[in-house]
C-alpha positions as CSV (number, residue, x, y, z in Angstrom):
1,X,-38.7,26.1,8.0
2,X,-41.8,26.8,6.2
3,X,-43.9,24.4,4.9
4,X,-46.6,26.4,2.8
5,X,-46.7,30.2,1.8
6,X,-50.3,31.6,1.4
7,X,-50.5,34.3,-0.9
8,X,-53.7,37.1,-1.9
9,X,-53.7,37.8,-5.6
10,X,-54.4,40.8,-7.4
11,X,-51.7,43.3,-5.8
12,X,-49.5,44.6,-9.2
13,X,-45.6,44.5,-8.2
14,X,-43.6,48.0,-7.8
15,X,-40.3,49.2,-6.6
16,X,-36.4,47.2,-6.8
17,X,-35.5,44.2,-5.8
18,X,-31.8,42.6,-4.9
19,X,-31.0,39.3,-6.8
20,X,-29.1,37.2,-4.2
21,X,-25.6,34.8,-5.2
22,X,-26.1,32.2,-8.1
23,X,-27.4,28.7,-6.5
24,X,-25.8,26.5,-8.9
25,X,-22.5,29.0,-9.1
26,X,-22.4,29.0,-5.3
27,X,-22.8,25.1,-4.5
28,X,-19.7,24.2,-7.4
29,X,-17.8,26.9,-5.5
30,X,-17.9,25.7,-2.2
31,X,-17.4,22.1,-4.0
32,X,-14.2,23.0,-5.6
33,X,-12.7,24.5,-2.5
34,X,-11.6,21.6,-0.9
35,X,-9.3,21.0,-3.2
36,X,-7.2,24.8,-2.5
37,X,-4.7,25.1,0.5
38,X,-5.9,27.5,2.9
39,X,-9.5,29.1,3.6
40,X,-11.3,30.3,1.2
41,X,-13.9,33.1,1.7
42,X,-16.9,33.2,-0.7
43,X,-18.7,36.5,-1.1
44,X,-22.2,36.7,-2.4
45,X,-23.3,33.4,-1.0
46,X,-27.2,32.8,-0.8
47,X,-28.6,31.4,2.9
48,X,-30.7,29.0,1.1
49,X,-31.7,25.0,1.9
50,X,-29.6,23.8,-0.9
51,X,-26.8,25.6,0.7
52,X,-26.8,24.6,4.1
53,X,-27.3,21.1,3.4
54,X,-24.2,21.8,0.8
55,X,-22.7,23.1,4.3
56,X,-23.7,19.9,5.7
57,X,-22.0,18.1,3.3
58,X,-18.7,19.6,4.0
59,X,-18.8,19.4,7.4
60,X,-19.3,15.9,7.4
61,X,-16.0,14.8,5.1
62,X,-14.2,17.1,7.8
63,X,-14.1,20.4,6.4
64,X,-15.1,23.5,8.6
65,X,-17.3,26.4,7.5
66,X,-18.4,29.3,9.6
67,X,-20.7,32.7,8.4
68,X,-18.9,35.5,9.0
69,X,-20.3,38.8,10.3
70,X,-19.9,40.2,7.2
71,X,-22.5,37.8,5.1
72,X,-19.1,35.6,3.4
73,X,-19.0,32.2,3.8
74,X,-15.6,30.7,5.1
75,X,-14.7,27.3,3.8
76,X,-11.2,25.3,6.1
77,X,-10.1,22.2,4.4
78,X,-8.1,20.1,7.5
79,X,-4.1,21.9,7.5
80,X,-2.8,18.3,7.2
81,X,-5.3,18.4,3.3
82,X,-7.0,14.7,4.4
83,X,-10.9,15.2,4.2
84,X,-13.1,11.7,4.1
85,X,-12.9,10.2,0.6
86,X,-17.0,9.8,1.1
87,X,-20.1,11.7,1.4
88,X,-22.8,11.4,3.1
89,X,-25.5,9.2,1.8
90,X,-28.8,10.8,3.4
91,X,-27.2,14.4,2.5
92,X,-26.4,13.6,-0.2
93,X,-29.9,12.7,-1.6
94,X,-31.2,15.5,-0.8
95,X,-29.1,17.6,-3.3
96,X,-28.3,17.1,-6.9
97,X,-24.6,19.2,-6.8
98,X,-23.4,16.7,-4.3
99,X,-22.4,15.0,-7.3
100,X,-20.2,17.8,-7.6
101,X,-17.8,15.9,-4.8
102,X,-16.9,13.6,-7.1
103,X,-14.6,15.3,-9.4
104,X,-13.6,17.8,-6.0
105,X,-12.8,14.9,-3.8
106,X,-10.7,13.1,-6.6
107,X,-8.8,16.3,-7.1
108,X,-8.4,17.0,-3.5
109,X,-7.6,13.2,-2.3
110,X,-7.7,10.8,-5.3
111,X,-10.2,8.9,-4.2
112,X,-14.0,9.3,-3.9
113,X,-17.0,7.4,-2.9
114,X,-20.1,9.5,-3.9
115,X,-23.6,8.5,-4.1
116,X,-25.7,8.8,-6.6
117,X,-27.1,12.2,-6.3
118,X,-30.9,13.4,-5.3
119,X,-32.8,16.7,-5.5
120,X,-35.9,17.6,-7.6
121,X,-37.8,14.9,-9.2
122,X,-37.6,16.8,-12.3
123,X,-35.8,14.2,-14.9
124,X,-33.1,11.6,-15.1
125,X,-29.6,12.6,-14.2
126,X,-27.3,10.2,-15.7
127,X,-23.9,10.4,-14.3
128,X,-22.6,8.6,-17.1
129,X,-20.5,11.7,-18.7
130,X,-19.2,12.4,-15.7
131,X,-18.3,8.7,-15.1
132,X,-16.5,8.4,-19.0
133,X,-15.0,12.1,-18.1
134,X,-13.1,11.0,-15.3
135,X,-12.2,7.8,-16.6
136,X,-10.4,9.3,-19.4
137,X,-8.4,11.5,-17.0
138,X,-7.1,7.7,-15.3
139,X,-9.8,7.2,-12.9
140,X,-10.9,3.8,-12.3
141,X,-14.9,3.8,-11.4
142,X,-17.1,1.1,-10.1
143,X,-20.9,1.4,-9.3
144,X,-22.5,-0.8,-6.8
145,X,-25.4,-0.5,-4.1
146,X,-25.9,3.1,-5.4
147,X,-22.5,4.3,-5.1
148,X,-19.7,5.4,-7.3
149,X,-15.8,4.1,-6.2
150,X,-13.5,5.9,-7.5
151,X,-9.9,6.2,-7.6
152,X,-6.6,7.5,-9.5
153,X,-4.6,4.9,-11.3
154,X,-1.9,6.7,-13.5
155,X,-3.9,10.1,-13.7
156,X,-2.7,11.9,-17.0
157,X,-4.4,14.6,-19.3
158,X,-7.2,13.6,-21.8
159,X,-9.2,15.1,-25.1
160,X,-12.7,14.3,-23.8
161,X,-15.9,14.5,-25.8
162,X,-19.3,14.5,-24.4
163,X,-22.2,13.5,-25.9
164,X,-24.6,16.2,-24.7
165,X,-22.8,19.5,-23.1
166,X,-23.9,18.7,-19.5
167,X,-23.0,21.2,-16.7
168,X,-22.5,19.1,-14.1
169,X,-19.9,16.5,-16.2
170,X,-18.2,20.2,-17.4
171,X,-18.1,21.0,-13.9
172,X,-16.5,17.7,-12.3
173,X,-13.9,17.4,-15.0
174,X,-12.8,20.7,-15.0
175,X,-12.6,20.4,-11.2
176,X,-10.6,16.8,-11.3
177,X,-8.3,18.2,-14.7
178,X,-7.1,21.0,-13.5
179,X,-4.8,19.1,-10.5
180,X,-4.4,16.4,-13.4
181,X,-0.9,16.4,-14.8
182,X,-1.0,17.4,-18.3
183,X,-3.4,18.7,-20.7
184,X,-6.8,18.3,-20.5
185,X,-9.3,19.3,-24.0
186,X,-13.0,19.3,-22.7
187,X,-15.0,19.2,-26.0
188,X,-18.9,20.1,-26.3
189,X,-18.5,21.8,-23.1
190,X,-21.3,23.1,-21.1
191,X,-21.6,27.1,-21.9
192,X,-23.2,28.4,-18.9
193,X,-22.5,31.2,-17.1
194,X,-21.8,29.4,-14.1
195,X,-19.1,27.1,-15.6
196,X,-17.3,30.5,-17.0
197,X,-17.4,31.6,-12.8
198,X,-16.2,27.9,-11.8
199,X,-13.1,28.9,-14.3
200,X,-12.9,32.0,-13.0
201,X,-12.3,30.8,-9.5
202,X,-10.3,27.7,-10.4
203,X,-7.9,30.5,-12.3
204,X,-8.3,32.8,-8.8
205,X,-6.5,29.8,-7.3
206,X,-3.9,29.2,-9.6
207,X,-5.4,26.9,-12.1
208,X,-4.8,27.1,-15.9
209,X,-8.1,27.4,-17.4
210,X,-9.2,28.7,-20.8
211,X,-12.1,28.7,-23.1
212,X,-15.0,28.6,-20.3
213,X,-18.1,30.0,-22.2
214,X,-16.9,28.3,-25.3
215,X,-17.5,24.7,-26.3
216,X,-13.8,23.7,-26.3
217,X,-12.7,24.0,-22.4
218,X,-8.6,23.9,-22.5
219,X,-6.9,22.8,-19.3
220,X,-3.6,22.6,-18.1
221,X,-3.1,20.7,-14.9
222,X,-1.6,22.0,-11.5
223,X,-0.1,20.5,-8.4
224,X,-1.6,23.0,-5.9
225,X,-4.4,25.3,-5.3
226,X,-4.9,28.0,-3.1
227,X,-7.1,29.3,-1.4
228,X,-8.8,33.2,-1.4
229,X,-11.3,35.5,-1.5
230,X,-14.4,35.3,-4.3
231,X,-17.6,36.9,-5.2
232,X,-19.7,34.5,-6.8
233,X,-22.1,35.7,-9.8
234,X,-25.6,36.9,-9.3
235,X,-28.4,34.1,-9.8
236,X,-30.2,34.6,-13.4
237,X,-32.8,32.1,-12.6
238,X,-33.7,34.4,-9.5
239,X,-33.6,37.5,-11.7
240,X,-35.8,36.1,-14.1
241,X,-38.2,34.4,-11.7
242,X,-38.6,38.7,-10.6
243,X,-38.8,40.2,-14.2
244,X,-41.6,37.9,-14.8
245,X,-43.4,39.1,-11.2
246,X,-43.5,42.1,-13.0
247,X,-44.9,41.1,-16.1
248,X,-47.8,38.8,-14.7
249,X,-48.9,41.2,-11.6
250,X,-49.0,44.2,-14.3
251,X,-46.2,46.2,-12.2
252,X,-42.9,47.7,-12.8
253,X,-40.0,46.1,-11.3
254,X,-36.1,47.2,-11.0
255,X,-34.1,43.6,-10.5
256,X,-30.5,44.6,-9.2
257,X,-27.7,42.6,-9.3
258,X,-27.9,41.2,-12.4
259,X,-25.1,40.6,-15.3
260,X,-27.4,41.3,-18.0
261,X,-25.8,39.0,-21.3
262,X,-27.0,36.4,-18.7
263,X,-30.5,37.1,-19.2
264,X,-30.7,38.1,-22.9
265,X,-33.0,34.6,-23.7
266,X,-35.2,35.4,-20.8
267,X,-35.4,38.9,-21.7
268,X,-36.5,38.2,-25.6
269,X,-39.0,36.0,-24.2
270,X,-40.4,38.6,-22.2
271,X,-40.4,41.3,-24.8
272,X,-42.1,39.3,-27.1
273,X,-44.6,38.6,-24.4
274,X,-45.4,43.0,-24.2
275,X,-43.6,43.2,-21.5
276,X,-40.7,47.0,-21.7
277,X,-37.5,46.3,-20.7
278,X,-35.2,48.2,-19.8
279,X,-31.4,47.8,-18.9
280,X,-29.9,50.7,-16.4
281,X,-27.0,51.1,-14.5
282,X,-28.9,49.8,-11.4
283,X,-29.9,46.7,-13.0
284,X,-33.1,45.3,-16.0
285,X,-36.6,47.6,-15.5
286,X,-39.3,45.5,-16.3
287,X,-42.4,47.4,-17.0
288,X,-45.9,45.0,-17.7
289,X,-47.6,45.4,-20.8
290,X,-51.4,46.4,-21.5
291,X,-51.8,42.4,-22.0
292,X,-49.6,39.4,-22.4
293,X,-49.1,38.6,-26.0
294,X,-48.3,34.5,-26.4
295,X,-44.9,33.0,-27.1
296,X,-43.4,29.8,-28.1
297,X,-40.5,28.8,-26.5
298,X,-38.1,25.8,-26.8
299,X,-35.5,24.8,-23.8
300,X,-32.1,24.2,-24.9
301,X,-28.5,24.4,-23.0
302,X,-27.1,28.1,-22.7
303,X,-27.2,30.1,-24.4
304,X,-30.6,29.0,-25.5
305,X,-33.8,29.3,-23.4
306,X,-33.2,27.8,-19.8
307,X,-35.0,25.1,-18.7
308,X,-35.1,26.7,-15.0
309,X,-37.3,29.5,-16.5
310,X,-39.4,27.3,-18.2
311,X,-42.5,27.0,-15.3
312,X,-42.3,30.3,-14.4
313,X,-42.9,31.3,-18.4
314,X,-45.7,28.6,-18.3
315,X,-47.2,30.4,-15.1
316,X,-46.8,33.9,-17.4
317,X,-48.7,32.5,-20.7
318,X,-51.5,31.1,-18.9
319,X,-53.1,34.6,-18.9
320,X,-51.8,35.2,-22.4
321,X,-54.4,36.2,-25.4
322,X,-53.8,33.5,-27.1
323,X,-52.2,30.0,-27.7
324,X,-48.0,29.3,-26.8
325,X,-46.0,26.6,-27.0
326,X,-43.7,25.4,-25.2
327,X,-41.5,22.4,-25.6
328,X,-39.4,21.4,-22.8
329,X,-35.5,19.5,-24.6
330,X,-34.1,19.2,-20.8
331,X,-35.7,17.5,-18.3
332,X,-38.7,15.1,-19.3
333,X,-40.9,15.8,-16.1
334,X,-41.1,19.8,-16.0
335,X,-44.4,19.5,-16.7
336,X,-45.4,18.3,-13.5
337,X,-46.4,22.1,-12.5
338,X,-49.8,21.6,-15.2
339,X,-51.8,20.0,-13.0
340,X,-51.4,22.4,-10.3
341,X,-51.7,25.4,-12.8
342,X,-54.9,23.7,-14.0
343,X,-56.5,23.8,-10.6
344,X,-55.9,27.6,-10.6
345,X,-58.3,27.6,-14.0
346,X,-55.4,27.0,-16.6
347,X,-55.8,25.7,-19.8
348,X,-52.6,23.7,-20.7
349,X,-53.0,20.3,-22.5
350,X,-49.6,18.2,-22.9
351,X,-48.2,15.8,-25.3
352,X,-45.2,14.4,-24.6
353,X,-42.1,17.5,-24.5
354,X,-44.4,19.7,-26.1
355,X,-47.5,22.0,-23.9
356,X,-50.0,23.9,-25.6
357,X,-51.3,26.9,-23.0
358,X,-54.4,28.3,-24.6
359,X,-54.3,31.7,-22.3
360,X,-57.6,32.7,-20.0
361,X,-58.8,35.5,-18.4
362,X,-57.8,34.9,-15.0
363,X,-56.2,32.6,-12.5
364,X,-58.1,32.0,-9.5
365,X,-56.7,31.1,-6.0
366,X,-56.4,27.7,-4.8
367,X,-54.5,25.0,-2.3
368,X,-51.8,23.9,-4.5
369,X,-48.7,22.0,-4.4
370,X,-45.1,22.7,-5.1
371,X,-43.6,19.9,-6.8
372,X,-40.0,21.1,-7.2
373,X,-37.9,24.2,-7.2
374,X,-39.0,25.8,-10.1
375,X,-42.8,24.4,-10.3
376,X,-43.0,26.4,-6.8
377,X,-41.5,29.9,-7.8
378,X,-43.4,29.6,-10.6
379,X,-46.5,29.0,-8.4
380,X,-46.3,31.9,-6.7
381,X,-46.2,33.7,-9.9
382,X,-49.4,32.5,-11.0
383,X,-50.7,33.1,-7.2
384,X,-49.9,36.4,-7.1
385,X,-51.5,37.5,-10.7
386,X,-54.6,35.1,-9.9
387,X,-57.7,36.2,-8.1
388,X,-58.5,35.2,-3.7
389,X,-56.0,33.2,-1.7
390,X,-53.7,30.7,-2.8
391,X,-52.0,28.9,-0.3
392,X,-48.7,26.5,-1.5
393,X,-48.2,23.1,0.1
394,X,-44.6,21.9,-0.3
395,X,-43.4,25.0,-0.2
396,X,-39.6,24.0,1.6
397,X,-38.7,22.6,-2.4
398,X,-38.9,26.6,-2.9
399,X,-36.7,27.6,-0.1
400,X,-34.0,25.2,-1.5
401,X,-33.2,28.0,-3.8
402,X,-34.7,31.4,-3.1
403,X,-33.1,33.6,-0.4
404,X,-36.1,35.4,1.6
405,X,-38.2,35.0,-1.4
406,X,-41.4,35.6,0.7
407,X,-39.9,39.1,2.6
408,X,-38.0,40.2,-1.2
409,X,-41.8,39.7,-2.3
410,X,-43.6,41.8,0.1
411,X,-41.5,44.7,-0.2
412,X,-42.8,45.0,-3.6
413,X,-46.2,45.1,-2.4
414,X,-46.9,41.3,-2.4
415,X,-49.3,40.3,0.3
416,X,-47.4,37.1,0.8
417,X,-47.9,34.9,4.6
């Protein structure tokens, strides 16, 4: 795989592009599956890093998976339903959703050993709502050497509250409650778009899911799953990561494949950056403005701003006329991109959860370094708006969650290598 992507500035963005499967819908997905009799088929699946390894993952608790000719991925649980209570330690530091095995495994087998989970250096990941979640459902945990042990007792429905409306706790007790006898009432419940397609499919399978998308999650427990066929959602972080090419290159754009109500806080941004948008029957137009016009923006759980758009805005309102702030509620180090933007000739100065960008004329081309997922898409961004070569170092953090982002580029007129 490709460790670095060099990149000439200066060539405006035109024509459509096809957003792939959602990562973070796709990786629950193939999670949950395990836990349905039969193979499932999952359409609309990116071939991305985070993916494979998540393909990895499975394979090694004794679940098959194959590609099929047709692009869908096929997930085969064992026929006699015993997959290995435990993941993977070295896999499973690599990815963040492999946390997602714990509430899977415990709905699939009752037990699960999971380590703690890895992926971008981007913030702390506590896994204590997932922990208090699946102890209220009658799971007995115990943490030791960087593991968590846990099995049923007396498993039994629950009113659960959590403290902060995290996706993955949503996820893993929606997973774990809906083989849970009785009823399950998930308060301050994770919104996002990719829990309401988690529902979707746990529904698909025979679950009894309700109020995904809302905060109050309802859930009535069922002995078996089974498995099917399922398209999984289009990516909005990918869509966005596009809409914004167009805005910073100056070009006009056509992202397809897109569920629009998914994107309204990225598109509000935009427009209040000058950017037109428009929403057609083949997907969002995104025409560039005469200039960028500053924004403030604030991170906050869906529906609010996403933090996953947040470096790719930054890269965006570096060449705004003006000042924008932006203050980051998620993930304490998303600021790590600055001091790579700054060696491009950006003028960002931070305190704390809150960056001031005061915007310049141009960007100019640099060796920089890709930090994590989003610091590197948004990286390119600000490589392809700035002025000479660029090249990106690190550049494998980018693949981890952008299908062909380098040949999607170029055939919008990207000079990408």
């Amino acid at each position: 795989m490709k460790d670095q992507l060099v990149i000439e500035g200066g060539q405006p963005l035109y024509g459509s592009v096809h957003v792939s499967g959602a990562k973070n819908a796709g990786l629950v997905l193939m999670a949950a599956s395990i836990m349905a009799s039969g193979q499932t088929i999952l359409d609309n699946v990116p071939r991305i890093r985070d993916v494979e390894v998540m393909i990895e993952i499975l394979n090694d608790i004794g679940v098959k998976t194959f590609w099929n000719a047709d692009g869908s991925l096929a997930i085969c649980p064992p026929s006699s339903g015993q997959v290995s209570k435990q993941t993977c330690d070295e896999l499973s530091k690599m990815l963040r959703a492999s946390n997602l095995f714990l509430g899977a495994l415990l709905g699939c087998t009752g037990e699960a050993i999971v380590p703690l989970p890895g992926g971008c250096d981007i913030g702390s990941r506590p896994m204590d709502l997932h922990i208090k979640g699946v102890q209220a459902l009658g799971v007995q945990t115990e943490i030791e050497h960087g593991y968590i042990y846990a099995h049923s007792g007396q498993p039994h429905g629950a009113r659960i509250y959590l403290d902060f409306p995290s996706v993955g706790a949503t996820e893993n007790i929606m997973m774990l409650a809906s083989k849970t006898p009785g009823v399950s009432i998930l308060e301050n419940a994770a919104k996002e778009p990719e829990i309401v397609d988690l529902a979707n499919f746990l529904n698909f399978m025979g679950a009894k899911v309700r109020g995904a998308g809302t905060d109050v999650i309802k859930i009535e427990g069922v002995s078996e799953l089974k498995a099917g066929r399922y398209s999984i959602i289009p990516d909005r972080i990918e869509a966005g990561t596009y809409m914004v090419a167009a805005a910073i290159t100056g070009g006009e754009v056509l992202v397809e494949n897109v569920i629009p109500t998914h994107l309204h806080p990225v598109i509000a941004k935009l427009k209040e950056s000058g950017a037109s948008i428009e929403e057609t029957d083949g997907g969002i137009l995104v025409k560039a403005g005469a200039r960028i016009l500053p924004v403030d923006i604030k991170t906050l759980p869906y529906p609010g701003f996403p933090t996953d758009m947040q470096s790719q805005m930054m890269s965006l309102l570096t060449l705004a006329c003006g000042h924008s702030v932006i203050v980051e509620n998620v993930f304490e180090n998303r600021f790590q991109i600055v001091d790579e933007l700054k060696r491009m000739g950006a003028h960002i100065k931070v305190e704390g959860h809150t960056a001031v960008i005061e915007g310049v004329t141009n960007l100019c081309g640099t060796r920089v370094r890709a930090t994590d997922l989003r610091a590197g898409a948004a990286l390119i961004l600000a490589a392809l708006a700035a002025r000479g070569q660029t090249t990106i170092e690190d550049a494998v953090h980018i693949f981890r969650g952008y299908e062909n982002i380098h040949q999607k580029l170029s055939s919008l007129g990207a000079k990408v290598y």
